[in-house]
C-alpha positions as CSV (number, residue, x, y, z in Angstrom):
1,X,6.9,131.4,247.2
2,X,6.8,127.9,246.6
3,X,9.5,125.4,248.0
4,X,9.7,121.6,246.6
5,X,11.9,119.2,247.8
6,X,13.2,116.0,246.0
7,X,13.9,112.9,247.6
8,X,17.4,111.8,246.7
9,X,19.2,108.7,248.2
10,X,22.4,109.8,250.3
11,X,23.5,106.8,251.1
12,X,23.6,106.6,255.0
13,X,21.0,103.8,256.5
14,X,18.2,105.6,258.6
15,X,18.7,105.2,262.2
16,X,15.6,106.6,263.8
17,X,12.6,104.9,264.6
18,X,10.6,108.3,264.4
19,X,11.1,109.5,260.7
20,X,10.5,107.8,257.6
21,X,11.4,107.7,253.8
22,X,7.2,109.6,253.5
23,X,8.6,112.4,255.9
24,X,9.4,115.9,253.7
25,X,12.6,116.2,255.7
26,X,14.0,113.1,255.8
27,X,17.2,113.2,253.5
28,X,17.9,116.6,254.8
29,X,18.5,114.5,258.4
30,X,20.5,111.8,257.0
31,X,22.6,114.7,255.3
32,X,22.8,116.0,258.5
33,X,23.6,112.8,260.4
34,X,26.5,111.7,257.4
35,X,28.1,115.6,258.2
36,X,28.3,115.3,261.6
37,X,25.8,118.3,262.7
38,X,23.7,116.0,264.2
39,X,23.3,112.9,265.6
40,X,19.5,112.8,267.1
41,X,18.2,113.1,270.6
42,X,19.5,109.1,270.5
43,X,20.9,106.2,269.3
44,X,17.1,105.5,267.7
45,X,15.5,109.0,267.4
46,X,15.5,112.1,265.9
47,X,12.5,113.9,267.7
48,X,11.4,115.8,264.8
49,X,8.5,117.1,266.5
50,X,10.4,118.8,269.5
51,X,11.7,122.2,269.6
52,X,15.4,123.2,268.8
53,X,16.7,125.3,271.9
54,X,19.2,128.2,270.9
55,X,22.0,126.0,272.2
56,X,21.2,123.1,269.5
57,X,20.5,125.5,266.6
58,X,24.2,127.5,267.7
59,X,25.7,124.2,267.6
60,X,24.1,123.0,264.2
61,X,25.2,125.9,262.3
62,X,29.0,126.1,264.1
63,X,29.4,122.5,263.0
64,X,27.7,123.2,259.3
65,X,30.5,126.1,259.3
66,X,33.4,123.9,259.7
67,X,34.2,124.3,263.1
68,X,35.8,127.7,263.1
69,X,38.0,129.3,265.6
70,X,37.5,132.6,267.4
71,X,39.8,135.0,265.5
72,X,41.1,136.6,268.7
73,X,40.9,136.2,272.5
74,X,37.8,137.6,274.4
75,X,38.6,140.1,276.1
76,X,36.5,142.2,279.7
77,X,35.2,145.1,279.8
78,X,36.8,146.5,283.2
């Protein structure tokens, strides 16, 4: 399997001090940034080459869903 990706221009000015219009990923993090799943590990970076933790990646893909709501209350198992 082969994956290509194409550069395309999305608009929002880059940020991040760390990534750069050469880097494979980068208009998939200004998507990102513009859709408010992310907003870097600062004001000025990105840290591409750090690890997501569960927590970030649960977050990312909550936010990329729209924000949904539980469907009913949680409830014990007593």
């Amino acid at each position: 399997m082969t994956a290509r990706f194409k550069q395309t221009d999305t608009g929002t000015e880059n940020p991040f001090t760390d990534i750069s219009k050469n880097d494979y990923f980068y208009d998939a993090v200004l998507w990102a940034v513009e859709e408010g799943i992310t907003s870097g590990t600062s004001d000025t970076t990105f840290s591409p080459n750090v690890s997501c933790t569960r927590a970030q990646m649960v977050t990312f893909l909550w936010r990329v869903s729209g924000f949904p709501r539980q469907a009913s209350p949680i409830r014990s198992r007593t």
